[in-house]
C-alpha positions as CSV (number, residue, x, y, z in Angstrom):
1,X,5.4,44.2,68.6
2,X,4.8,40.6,70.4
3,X,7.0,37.4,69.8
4,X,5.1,34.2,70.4
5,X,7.4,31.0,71.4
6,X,6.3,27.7,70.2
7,X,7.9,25.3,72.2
8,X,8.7,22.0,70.6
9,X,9.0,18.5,72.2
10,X,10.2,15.1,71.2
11,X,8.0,12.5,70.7
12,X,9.5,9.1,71.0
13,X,8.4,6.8,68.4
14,X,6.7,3.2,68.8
15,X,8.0,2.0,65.4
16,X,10.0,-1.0,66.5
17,X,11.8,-3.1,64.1
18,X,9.9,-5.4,62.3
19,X,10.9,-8.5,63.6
20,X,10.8,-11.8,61.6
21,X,8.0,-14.3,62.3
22,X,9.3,-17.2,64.4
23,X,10.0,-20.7,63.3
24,X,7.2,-22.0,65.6
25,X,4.8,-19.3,64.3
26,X,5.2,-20.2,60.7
27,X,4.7,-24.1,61.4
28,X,1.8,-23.5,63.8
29,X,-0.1,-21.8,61.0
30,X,0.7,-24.1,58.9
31,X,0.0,-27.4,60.4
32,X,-3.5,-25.0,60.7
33,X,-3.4,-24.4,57.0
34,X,-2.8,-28.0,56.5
35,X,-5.9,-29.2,58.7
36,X,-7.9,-26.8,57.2
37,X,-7.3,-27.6,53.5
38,X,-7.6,-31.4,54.2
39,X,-10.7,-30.8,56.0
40,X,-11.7,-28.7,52.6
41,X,-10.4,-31.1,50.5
42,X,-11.9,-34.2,51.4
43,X,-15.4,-31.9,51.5
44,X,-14.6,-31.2,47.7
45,X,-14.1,-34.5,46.4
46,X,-17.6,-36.0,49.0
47,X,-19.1,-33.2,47.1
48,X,-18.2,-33.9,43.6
49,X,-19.1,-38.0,44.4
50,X,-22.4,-36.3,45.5
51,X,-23.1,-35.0,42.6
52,X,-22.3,-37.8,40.6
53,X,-18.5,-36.9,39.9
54,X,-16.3,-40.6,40.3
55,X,-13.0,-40.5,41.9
56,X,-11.7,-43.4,40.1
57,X,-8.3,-43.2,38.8
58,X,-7.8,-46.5,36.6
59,X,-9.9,-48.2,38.2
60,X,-9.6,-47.7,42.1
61,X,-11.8,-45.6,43.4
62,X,-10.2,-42.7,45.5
63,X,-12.3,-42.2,49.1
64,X,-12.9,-38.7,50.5
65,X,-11.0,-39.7,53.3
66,X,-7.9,-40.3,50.8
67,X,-7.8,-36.4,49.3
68,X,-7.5,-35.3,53.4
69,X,-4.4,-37.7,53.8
70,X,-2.5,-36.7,50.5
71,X,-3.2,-33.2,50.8
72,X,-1.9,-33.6,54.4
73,X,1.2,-34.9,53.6
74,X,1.8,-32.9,50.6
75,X,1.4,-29.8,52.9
76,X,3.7,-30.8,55.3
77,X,6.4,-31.0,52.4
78,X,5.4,-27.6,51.8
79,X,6.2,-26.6,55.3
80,X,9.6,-28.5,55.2
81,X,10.0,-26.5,52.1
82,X,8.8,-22.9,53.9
83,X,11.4,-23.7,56.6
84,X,14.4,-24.1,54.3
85,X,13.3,-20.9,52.1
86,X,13.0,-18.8,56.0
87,X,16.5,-20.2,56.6
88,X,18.2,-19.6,53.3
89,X,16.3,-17.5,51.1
90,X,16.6,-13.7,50.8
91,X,13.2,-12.8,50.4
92,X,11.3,-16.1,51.7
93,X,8.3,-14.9,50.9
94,X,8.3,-14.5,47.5
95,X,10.4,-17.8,47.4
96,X,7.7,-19.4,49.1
97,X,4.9,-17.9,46.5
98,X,6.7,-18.1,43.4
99,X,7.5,-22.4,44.2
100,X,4.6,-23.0,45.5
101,X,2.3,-21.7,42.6
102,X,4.9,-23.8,40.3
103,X,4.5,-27.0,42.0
104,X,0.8,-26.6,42.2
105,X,0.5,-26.1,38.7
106,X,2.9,-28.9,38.0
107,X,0.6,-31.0,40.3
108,X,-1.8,-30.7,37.4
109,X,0.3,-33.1,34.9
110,X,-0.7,-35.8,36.9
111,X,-4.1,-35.5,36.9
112,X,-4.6,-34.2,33.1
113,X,-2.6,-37.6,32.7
114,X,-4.9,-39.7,34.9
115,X,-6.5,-42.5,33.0
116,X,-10.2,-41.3,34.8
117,X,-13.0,-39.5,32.8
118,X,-12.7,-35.4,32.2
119,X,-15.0,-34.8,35.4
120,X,-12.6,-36.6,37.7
121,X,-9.8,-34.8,36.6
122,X,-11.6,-31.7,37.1
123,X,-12.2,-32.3,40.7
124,X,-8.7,-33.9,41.2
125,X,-7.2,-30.2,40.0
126,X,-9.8,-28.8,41.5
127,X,-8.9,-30.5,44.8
128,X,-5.2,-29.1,44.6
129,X,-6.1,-25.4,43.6
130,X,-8.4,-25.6,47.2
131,X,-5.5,-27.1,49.3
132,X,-3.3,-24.2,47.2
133,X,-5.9,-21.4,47.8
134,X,-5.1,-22.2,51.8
135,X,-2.2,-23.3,52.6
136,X,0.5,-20.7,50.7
137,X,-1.4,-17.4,51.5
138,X,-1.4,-18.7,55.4
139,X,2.3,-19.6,55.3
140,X,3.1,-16.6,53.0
141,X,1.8,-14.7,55.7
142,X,4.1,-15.8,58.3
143,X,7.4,-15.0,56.5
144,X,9.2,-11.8,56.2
């Protein structure tokens, strides 16, 4: 009769705590975002004036140039909004996703309101679901 030892030995584990994304990491990515979905915007609405698609809204015509600044500066109140949701929310994330969706959605009732033919307020809403599309996945990302 034989015996056969099986030695054993502890491994130590890598698994480090998940740490939470930094304040500077969440607004780097999404002044990013922000560049990147006025950039996209403004490509959008040159597109839709391309075709043949106006961007007047009663009467003045809105530039390309224009959809870049508003979506620019409606991202960056996103971001202020991402950083108080970080600070104070339990689950941020889901904070950020579930109020973001809402106010792009609400950002529709403007635009179906718009005194501007049914084309224009196509590309206007169509404008705000690109800016959406990159901006709160990008942040979402970036909190925990």
């Amino acid at each position: 009769m034989s015996t056969t030892a099986t030695a054993t030995a502890t491994v130590p584990t890598t698994d480090a705590p998940a740490t939470t994304p930094t304040l500077g990491s969440v607004l780097l990515t999404g002044a990013a975002a922000t560049v990147a979905a006025a950039i996209a915007t403004a490509a959008v609405a040159a597109a839709g004036q391309a075709v043949g698609i106006g961007t007047a809204v009663s009467g003045a015509t809105i530039p390309a140039p224009g959809f870049a600044f508003l979506t620019a500066i409606f991202s960056v109140v996103g971001l202020v909004i991402a950083t108080a949701l970080r600070r104070f929310a339990r689950h941020p994330r889901t904070a950020w996703i579930r109020t973001t969706v809402a106010l792009t959605v609400l950002s529709f009732v403007p635009d179906v309101l718009a005194d501007a033919t049914v084309a224009t307020r196509m590309l206007l809403m169509l404008t705000h679901v690109v800016a959406a599309a990159i901006v709160i996945p990008a942040v979402a990302r970036r909190l925990s």
